[in-house]
N, C-alpha and C positions, 0 to 999 in steps of 0.2 A: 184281581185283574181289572174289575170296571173303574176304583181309584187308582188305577196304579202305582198303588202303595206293593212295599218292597214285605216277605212275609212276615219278617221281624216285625215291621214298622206296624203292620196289623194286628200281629198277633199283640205287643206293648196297649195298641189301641182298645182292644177286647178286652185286655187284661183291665185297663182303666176304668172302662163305661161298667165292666162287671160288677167294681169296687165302688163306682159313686151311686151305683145304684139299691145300693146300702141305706138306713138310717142313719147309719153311726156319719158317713162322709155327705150328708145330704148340702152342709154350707158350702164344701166343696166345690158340689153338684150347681149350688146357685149362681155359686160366683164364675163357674166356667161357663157357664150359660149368660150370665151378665156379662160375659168379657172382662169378667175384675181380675181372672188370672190369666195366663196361656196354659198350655195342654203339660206341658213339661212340669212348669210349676207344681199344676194338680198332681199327678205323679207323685212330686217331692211331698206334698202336702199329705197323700196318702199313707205312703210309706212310713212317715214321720210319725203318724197317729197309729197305724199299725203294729210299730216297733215298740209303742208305750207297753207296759207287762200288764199281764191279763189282769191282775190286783189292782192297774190303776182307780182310782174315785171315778165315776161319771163324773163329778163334777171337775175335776182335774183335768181328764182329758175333753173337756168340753172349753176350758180356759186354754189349754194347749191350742188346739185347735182356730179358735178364735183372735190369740196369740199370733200361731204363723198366719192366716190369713192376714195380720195388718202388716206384719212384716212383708209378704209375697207384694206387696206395695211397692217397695224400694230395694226387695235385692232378686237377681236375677235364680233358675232354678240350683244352679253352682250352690252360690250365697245360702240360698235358701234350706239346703242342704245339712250343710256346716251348721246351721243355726238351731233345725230341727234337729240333730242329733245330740243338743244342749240344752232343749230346749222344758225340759225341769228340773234345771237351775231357778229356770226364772217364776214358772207356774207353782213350782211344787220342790221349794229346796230341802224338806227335809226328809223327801223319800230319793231326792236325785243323787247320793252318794250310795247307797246302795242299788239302784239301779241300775251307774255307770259299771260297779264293782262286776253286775252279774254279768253285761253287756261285754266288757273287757275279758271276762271269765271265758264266754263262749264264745270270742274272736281269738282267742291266744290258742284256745282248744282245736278248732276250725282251721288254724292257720299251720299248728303243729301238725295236723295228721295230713295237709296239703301240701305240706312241706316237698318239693322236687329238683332236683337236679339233674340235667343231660347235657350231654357236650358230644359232638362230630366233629370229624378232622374232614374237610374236604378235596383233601390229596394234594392240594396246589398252596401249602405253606399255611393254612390258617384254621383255626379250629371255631366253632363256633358252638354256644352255648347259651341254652335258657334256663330261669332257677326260681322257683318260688319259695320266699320267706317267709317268716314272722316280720312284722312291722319293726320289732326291732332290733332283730338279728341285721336287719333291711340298711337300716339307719347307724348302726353301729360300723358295718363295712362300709358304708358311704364316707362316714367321717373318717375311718383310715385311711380310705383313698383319697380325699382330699386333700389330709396332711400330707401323704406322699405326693400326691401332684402340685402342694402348694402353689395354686394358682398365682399368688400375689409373689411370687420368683419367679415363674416361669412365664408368664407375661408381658411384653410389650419390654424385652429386653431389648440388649443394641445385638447381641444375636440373633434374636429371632424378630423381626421389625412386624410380623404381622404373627398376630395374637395364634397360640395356638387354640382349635377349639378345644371345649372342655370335655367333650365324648373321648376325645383324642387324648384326654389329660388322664383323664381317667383309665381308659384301656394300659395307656405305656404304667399306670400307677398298679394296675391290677395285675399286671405282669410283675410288676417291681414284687408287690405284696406275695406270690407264687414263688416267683425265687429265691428271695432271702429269707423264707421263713425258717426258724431256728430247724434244724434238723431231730437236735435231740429231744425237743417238744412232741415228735411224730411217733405214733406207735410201732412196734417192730413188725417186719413180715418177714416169716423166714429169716427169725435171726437176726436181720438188717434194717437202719431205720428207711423208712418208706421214701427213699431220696432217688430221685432218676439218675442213673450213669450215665455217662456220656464217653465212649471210646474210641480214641484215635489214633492215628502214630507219632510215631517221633519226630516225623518229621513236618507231619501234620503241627505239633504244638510247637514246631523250633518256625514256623513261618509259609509252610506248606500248602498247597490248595486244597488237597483231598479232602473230601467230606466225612465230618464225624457221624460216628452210628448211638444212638440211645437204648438204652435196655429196654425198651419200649416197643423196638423197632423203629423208631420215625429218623429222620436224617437232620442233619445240620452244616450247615454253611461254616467251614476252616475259620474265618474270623469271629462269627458267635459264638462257636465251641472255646477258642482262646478267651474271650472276655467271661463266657463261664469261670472257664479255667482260675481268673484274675481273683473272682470273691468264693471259689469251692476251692475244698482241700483237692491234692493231687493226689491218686494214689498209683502210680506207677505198677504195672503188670507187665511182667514177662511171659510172654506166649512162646510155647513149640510151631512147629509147619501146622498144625491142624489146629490151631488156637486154645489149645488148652493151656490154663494158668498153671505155670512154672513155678515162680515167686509172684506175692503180692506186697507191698512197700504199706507205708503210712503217712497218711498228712504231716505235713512238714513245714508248709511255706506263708501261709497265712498270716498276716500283722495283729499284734496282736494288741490287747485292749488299753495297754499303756502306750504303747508306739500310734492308737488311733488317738487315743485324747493327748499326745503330744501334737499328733499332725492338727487337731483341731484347735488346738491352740495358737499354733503357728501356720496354719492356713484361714483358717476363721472361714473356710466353707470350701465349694468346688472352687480348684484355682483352674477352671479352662478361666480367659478374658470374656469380661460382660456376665459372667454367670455369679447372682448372689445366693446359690442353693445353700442352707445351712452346712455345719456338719454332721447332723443328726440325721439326716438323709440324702449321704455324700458314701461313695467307695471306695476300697483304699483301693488305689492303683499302683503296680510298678513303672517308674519310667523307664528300665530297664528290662525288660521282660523276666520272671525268674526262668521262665525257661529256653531265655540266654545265656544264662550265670548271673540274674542280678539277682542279688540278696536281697532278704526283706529288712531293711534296713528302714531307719526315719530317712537316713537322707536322701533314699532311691525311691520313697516312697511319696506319694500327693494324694489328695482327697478328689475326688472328679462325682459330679450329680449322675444320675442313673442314663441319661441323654448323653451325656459328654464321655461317660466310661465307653457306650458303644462305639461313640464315632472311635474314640483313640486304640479301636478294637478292629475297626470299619479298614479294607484296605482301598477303596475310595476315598481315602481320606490324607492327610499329608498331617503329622501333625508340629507344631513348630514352637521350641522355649524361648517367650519374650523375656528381657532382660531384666521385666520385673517381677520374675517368678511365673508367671501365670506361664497359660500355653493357649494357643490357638489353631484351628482345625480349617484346612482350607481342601476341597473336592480337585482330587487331580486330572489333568486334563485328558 
């Protein structure tokens, strides 16, 4: 309270003055007193010599030590950081390959048994969630959502004139990566693979407003439930007065893997206008609704990006065949 330091910021301080007041961190101790480091720095510098294995040589870590001190020169405590946790490579490379090995050992151990996931639905359409990894479970999902977001298409198109951000990129990708993942890859529950339902009426899927219901409980908006509809199989239920299943039908409507690598052939990506999405992360769409009577045909069929499937889903939307095949989506008034 008499520095009006915050209690963290204290308590980090104590932790520090306790540690230089050590033999082992005594140069430490000189050079913070001399102003050769800042307080941060020192910190890294500790830490750095602390994390060596108890097996190290005095004399090893005494070159360690000596080491980052000339470094703490020219890079900031970030820099310094990175360097000290490499830092017998340079001192001592022929014990630094097993040292890394054991250090990696008990980060991958640490991180698996910390491993977390939670998610809340906040009632008002959005769900939110936090998730702790492994570094490279971390890294491995980033790179799939990347490729799904493919920044370098989605970017400074002539649809979209102002960049989307890439938080933004990534959310609609991590959605994307949720939805299409293969079903029969999922383990069964009750018989069924772990797939959410989504139920609605007939009249709901022939162009209706009433809102679909999910086996989940949660609700959905008549146009998202169709655009589901567009890339999940259909499975048609007949209900009594009290909604008991009567008959249950089978997927039936789906394009399928030669009708897609035909349309990729012959669309060579999303044909909305302005849009270069591949076709390797592109949906097949009917122009025709199937649940108008349009078949699933090559020629009722187009490839549309994850973005352009919803607008042609969106009843905000108007969508319109230019003469050169493409299509373009214009917000009705």
């Amino acid at each position: 309270m008499t520095t009006r330091q915050t209690s963290a910021g204290a308590r980090r301080a104590m932790v520090l003055a306790h540690a230089l007041e050590t033999d082992r961190h005594a140069p430490v101790r000189k050079a913070l007193a001399a102003g050769d480091v800042l307080a941060d720095q020192a910190q890294v510098l500790v830490d750095a010599i602390e994390a060596l294995p108890d097996t190290a040589d005095p004399v090893v870590v005494d070159r360690a030590q000596t080491r980052l001190l000339a470094l703490a020169a020219d890079h900031d405590a970030a820099a310094l950081r990175v360097l000290g946790r490499r830092i017998l490579d340079v001192v001592a490379p022929e014990v630094a390959d097993a040292e890394e090995a054991r250090q990696l050992e008990a980060e991958e151990a640490h991180a698996d048994a910390t491993t977390r996931f939670t998610m809340t639905d906040d009632g008002q359409g959005r769900c939110h969630g936090r998730f702790t990894l492994p570094s490279a479970v971390g890294q491995m999902l980033r790179k799939q959502l990347l490729a799904l977001a493919a920044p370098k298409h989605r970017a400074n198109r002539p649809a979209e004139p102002i960049p989307v951000p890439t938080a933004l990129r990534l959310g609609h990708a991590f959605g994307e990566w949720v939805e299409t993942y293969p079903a029969q890859h999922l383990p069964t529950s009750g018989g069924v693979s772990a797939t959410v339902v989504v139920t609605m009426t007939l009249e709901t899927l022939l162009g209706g407003l009433t809102a679909a219901t999910l086996d989940t409980g949660g609700r959905l908006s008549a146009g998202e439930a169709r655009r589901l509809a567009c890339e999940a199989g259909i499975v048609p239920a007949v209900l009594d007065g009290e909604s008991r299943v009567l008959d249950l039908g089978r997927t039936r409507r789906l394009h399928d893997r030669p009708q897609r690598l035909a349309m990729a052939l012959r669309d060579g990506g999303c044909t909305a206008d302005g849009c270069d999405m591949p076709p390797g992360l592109c949906h097949a769409h009917h122009d025709v609704p199937w649940s108008h009577g349009g078949p699933t045909t090559l020629d009722n069929g187009r490839l549309l990006c994850y973005r352009h499937h919803r607008l042609a889903h969106d009843q905000r939307y108007t969508t319109t065949h230019t003469p050169t095949g493409k299509i373009t989506f214009h917000r009705r008034e």
